[in-house]
C-alpha positions as a printed NumPy array, in Angstrom:
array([[ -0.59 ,  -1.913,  17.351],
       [  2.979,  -3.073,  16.715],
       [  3.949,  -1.805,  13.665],
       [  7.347,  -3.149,  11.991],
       [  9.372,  -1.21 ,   9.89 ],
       [ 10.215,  -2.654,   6.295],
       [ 11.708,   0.441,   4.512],
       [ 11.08 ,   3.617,   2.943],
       [ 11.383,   3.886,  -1.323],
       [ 15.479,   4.488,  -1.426],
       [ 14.373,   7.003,  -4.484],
       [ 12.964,   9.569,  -1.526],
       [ 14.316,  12.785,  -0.351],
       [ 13.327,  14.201,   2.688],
       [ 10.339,  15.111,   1.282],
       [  8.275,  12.276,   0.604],
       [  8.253,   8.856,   2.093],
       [  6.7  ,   5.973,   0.329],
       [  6.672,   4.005,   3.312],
       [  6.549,  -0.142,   4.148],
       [  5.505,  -1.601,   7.194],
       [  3.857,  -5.049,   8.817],
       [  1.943,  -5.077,  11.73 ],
       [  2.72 ,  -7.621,  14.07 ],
       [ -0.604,  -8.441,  15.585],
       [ -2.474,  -9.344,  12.63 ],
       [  0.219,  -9.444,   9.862],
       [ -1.803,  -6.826,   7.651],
       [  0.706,  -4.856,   5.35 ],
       [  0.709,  -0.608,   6.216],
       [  1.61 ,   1.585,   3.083],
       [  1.969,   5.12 ,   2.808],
       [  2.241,   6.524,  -0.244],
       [  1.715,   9.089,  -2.479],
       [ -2.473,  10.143,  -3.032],
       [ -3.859,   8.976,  -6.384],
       [ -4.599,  11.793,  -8.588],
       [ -8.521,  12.022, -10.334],
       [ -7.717,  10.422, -13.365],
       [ -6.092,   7.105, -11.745],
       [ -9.141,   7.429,  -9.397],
       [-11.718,   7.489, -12.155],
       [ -9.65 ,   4.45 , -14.22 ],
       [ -9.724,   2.404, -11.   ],
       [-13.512,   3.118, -10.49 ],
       [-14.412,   2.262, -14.342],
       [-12.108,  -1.057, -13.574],
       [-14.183,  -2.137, -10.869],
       [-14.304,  -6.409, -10.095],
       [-17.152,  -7.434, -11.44 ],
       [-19.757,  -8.069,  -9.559],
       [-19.012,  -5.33 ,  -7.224],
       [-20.719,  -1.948,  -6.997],
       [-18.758,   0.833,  -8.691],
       [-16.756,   3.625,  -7.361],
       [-14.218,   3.586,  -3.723],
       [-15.823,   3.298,  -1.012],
       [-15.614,   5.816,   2.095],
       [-13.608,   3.816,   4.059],
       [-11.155,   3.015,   1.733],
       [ -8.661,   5.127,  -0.609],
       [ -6.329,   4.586,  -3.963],
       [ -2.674,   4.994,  -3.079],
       [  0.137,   4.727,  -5.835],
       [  3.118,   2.906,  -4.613],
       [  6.001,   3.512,  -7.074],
       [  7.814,   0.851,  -8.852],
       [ 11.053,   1.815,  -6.554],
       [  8.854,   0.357,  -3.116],
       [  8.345,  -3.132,  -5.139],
       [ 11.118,  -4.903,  -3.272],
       [ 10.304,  -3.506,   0.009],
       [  7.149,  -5.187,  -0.665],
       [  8.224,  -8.287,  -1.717],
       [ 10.216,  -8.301,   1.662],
       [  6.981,  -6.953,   3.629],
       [  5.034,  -9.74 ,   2.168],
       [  7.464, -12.144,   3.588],
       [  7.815, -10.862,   6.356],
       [  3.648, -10.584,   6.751],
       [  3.276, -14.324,   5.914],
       [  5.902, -15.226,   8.705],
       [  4.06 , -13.136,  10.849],
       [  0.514, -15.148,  10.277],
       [  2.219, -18.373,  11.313]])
């Protein structure tokens, strides 16, 4: 995997690390960011699609990117979509 580095939310310390990247083999966008807490959980499971079984499944997780990472993801989708050509 060839991951490509978009940026990290310029609101950070040292501590945390919202984080953007694109992988260049498939073009998928890689977050890290900070762990949803039980009550965004339970909202996001009660807001299921419809037609979809309720609740997150095992192989998947609710992140919560803050609003400062929005541009580095604006740029990571850009950069994703030139990727996929």
């Amino acid at each position: 995997m060839a991951l490509r580095l978009i940026g990290i939310d310029p609101e950070t310390g040292q501590s945390g690390s919202p984080t953007a990247w694109v992988d260049l083999e498939n073009a998928d966008i890689v977050l890290q960011s900070y762990i949803a807490d039980d009550r965004t959980r339970s909202q996001c499971v009660e807001n299921t699609a419809p037609g979809h079984d309720k609740g997150i499944p095992a192989h998947e997780t609710v992140i919560r990117v803050p609003v400062h990472l929005v541009p580095l993801l604006r740029e990571a989708c850009d950069a994703a979509e030139r990727a996929a050509l």
